[in-house]
Structure formats: structure tokens, C-alpha cells
C-alpha positions in Angstrom: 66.9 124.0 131.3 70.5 122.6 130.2 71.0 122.5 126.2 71.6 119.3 124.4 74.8 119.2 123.3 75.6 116.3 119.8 77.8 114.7 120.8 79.2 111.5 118.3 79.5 108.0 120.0 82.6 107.4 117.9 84.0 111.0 119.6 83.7 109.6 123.4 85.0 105.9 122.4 88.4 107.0 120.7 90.6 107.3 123.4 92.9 109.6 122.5 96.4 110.2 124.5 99.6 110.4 123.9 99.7 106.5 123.9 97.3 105.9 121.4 99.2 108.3 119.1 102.2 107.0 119.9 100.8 102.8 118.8 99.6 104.8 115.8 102.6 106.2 114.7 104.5 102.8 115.2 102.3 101.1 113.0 102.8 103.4 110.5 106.4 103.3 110.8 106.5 99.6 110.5 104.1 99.4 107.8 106.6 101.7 105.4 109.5 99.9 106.6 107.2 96.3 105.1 106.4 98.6 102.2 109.7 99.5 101.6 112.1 96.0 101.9 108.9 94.4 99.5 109.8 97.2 97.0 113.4 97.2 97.3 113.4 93.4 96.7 111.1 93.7 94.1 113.4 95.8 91.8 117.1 94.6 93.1 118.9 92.8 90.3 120.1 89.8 91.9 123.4 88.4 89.8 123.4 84.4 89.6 127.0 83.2 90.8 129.0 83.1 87.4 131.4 80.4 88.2 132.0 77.2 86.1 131.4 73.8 87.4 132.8 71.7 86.0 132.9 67.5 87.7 134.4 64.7 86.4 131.6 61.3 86.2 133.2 57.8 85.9 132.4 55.6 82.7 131.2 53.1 84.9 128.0 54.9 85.7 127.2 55.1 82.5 127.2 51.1 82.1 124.5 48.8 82.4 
């Protein structure tokens, strides 16, 4: 008479392979590279342009 063995539903379903670990590791990669650009923009001190404008408006615009 043959033993039962457990075996999990989840185990036979998973895959496995060198392909599946390969997508997984991708994903990963590209999620710390998101991660990363949202933090770096998050805390990069943008300067404003410093440069004065400065424009020269006819009186006659100003006249009803």
C-alpha cells in the first residue's frame, strides 16, 4: 500500500525555473529603481532661475 504523501496545492502550482526567478528579480529591480528616482526627487533642492526680468510696458496700455 503506497503512503500518502502532503503535498500543498500552492507547491505544485508555483512554477518555479530559472525564468520565473529571473521575471522576479526584474521586478524587483525596477521597483527600486521607481523607489529610488521618487526619493531622489523628493529631497533634491531644485534652485528657481535667479535672473532679473525686467520689460518695458507703453503708457498707452495703461489708458482708457
Amino acid at each position: 500500500m503506497a503512503r500518502y504523501r502532503n503535498r500543498s496545492v500552492f507547491a505544485q502550482s508555483s512554477g518555479g525555473g530559472a525564468g520565473a526567478r529571473l521575471a522576479q528579480g526584474l521586478v524587483v529591480i525596477v521597483l527600486l529603481a521607481l523607489a529610488g528616482g521618487v526619493i531622489f526627487l523628493g529631497f533634491w533642492d531644485i534652485q528657481p532661475p535667479s535672473r532679473t526680468v525686467e520689460k518695458v510696458i507703453p503708457n498707452d496700455r495703461f489708458l482708457p
